[in-house]
N, C-alpha and C positions, 0 to 999 in steps of 0.2 A: 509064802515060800521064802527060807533064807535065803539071800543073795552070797556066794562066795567071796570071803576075803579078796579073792584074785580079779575079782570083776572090776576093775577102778574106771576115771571118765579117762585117764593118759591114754590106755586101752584101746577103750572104745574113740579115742580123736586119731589114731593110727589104725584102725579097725576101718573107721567113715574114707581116711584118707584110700587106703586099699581100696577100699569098693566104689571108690570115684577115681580114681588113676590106674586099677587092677595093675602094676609094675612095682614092685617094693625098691627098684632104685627111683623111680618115679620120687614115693614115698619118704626116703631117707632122706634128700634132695628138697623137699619142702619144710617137712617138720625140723629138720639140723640132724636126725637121730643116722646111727650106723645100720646097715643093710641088715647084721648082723642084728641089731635092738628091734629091727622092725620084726623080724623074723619070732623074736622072743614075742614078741607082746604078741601078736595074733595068734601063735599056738600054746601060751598061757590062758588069752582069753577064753580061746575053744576050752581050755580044760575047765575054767573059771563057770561056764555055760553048759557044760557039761554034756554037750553033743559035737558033733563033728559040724563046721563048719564050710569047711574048705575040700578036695579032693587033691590030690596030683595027679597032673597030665604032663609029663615027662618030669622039667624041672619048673614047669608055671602049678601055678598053684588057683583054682579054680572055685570061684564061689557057688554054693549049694542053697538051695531054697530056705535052709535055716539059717543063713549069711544073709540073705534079702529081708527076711522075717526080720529078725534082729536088728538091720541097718534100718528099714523102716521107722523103727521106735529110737531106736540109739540118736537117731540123729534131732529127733526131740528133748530125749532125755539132757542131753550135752547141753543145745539152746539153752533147755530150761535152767540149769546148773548156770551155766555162763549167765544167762540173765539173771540169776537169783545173785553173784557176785556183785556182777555191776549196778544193781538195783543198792543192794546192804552198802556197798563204798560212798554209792552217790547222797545216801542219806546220809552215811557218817560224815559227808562232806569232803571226802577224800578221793574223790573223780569229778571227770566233766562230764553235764548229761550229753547223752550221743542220741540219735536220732537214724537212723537205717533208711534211706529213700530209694526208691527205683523209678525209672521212669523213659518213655521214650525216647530215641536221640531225637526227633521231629519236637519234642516239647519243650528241650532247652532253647530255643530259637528265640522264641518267647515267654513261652506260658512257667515253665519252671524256673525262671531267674525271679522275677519277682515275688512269687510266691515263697521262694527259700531268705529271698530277702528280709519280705515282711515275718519272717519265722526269725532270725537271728536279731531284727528291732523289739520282739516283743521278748525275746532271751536271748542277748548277746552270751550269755554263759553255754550255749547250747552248740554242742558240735554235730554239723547233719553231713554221715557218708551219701552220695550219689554214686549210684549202680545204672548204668545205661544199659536197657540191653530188650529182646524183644518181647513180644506178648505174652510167649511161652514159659520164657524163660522167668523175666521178672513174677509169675506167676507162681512158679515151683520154687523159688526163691523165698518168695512171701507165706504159701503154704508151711515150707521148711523152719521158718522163722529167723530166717537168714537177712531177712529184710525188716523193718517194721512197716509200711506201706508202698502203696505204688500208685503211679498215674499212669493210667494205659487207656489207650481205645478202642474201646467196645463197638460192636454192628448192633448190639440190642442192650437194652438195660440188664440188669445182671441177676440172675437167678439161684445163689447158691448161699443157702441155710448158715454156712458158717462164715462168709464174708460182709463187709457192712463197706454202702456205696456212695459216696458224693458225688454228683454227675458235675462239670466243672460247666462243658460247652459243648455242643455239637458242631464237627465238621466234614466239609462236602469233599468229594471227592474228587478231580477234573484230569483232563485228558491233557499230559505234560510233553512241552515241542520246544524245541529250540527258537531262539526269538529270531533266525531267522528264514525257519520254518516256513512252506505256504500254505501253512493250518493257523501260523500264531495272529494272522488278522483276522480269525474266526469269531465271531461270538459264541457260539456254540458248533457241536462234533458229532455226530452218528458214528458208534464203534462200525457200522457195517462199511462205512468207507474208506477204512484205513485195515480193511483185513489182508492187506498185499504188503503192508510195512513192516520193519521189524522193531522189535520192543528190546526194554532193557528191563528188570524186575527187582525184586526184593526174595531173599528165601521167605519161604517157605513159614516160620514162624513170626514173622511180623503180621502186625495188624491190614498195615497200607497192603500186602502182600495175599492176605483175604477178601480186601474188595476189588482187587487186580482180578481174581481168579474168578470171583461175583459176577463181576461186569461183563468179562467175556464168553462165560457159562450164559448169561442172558443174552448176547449176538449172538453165539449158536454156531462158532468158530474157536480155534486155538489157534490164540495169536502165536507168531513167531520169534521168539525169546532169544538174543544173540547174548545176553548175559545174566546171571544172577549175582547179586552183590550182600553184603551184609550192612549195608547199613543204609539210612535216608540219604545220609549228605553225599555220599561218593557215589548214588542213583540219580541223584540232580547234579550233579558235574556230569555224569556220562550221558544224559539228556543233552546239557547244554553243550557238547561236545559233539552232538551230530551222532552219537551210538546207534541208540536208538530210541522211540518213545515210549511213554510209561502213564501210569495214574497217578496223582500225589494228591495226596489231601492240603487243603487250602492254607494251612497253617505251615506251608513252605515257599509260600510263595515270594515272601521279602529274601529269601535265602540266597538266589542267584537270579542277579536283573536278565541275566542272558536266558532264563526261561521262562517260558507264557502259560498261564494256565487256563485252558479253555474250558466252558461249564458243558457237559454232560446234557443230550438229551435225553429224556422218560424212553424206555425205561433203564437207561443203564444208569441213572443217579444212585446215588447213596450218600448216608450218611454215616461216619464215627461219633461215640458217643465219647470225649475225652474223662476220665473216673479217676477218681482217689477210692480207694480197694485198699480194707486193713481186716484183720481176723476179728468179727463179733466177738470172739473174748479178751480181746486187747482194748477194744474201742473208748473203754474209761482210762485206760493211761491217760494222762496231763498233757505229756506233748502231742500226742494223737489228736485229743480232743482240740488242741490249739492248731494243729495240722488242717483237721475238717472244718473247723471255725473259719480260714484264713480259706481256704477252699471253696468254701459257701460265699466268702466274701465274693473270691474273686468272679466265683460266677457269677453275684450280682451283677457285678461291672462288665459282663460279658462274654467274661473266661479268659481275654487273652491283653 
């Protein structure tokens, strides 16, 4: 099938923007374009596509299942465009390689400085963006091709045909108190004794924020949640601020001395599996494969 003159990628990058901000001043406001340009380009591309697109409901303008159909793919097609650019520059020698990372905020503490380190000694010519952000997210990120890898943590080893996995390290999970808590001289916790306290949490889309929900699903109670936060680090200040308590995996514990992390008795233990996760069809890139190589290292030495 020909493709229309009218279908370009400008288009379709003010097209993706719409159907991620659905506001067209949203959209003018990001790209630099006038309300008026944005307005052109999405009802040229409908005509370009040659079906209807959009609906109106009063003066908003409403995306139709052939808007999702099309964003689905459009937002491949652009990556791939883009990455075909910067691939052809970087060989002619007229850019710097780049590198796309995601990764949890709980892993720059430790595990992800060194590891980006030892990536810029083996190519200091190599520029690598960091993306923080949660399980979910950094996930659809990577799928999209928005990312080139990520390290995240898994409850189980990873199952999925089109991903390729380096497990770095596995980490425990423990019942997080203020240090001067009269839990923090504990050696170990039974969640059944603390079903009268109140917690502090993680949404919903983090990792640490699924074996929160694990743990207490196995006591066989719903604890009492005085806050939900978005991120690690501002969940262990309101820990050690007396809020309330929480789970954190082990690889927070140098983060704040004013909090104690107690170990878990059977059965509410668990483990994360901390992962480098990149697209099986990516996995022979050069920096990738130098990514998993430095990866594999570091698990040698322990992961962190």
């Amino acid at each position: 099938m020909a493709i229309d003159d009218g279908f370009t990628l400008k288009k379709l990058e003010v097209f993706l923007a719409f159907m991620q901000l659905g506001n067209m001043p949203k959209v003018s406001e990001r790209l630099s374009y006038s309300v008026v340009s944005v307005h052109r380009a999405l009802h040229s591309l409908e005509q370009a596509v040659g079906c209807p697109l959009f609906k109106l409901d009063g003066r908003k303008l409403i995306p139709l299942q052939t808007a999702y159909a099309l964003a689905e793919h459009a937002q491949r097609a652009l990556h791939e465009a883009e990455e075909g650019v910067r691939r052809a520059r970087e060989i002619a020698g007229l850019s710097t390689p780049r590198l796309k990372v995601g990764s949890l905020y709980s892993l720059t503490t430790r595990t992800m400085p060194p590891l980006l380190v030892r990536m810029k000694l083996r190519n200091s010519a190599l520029d690598i963006d960091l993306t923080l952000g949660s399980n979910r997210l950094l996930l659809e990120q990577l799928r999209e091709g928005r990312l080139d890898a990520i390290v995240i943590a898994l409850s189980e080893p990873v199952d999925d045909d089109q991903l390729r996995a380096v497990p770095l390290f596995e980490d425990s999970i423990f019942f997080a108190v203020p240090a001067d808590s009269p839990y923090a001289r504990r050696t170990s916790l039974d969640l059944a004794e603390v079903r009268n306290e109140k917690f502090v949490c993680l949404e919903d889309d983090f990792a640490t924020a699924a074996s929160f929900q694990q743990a207490f699903r196995r006591a066989g109670y719903e604890p009492q949640v005085a806050m939900r936060v978005g991120d690690i680090f501002s969940l262990t200040n309101l820990i050690s601020g007396g809020v309330g308590y929480s789970l954190l995996p082990g690889r927070m514990e140098s983060f704040n001395p004013r909090v104690r992390l107690i170990p878990l008795v059977p059965p509410y233990t668990s483990q994360q599996i901390i992962t480098l996760l990149m697209l099986r069809r990516r996995e022979g890139d050069a920096h990738l494969v130098t990514l998993a190589e430095e990866c594999r290292r570091l698990a040698a030495l322990g992961g962190t």
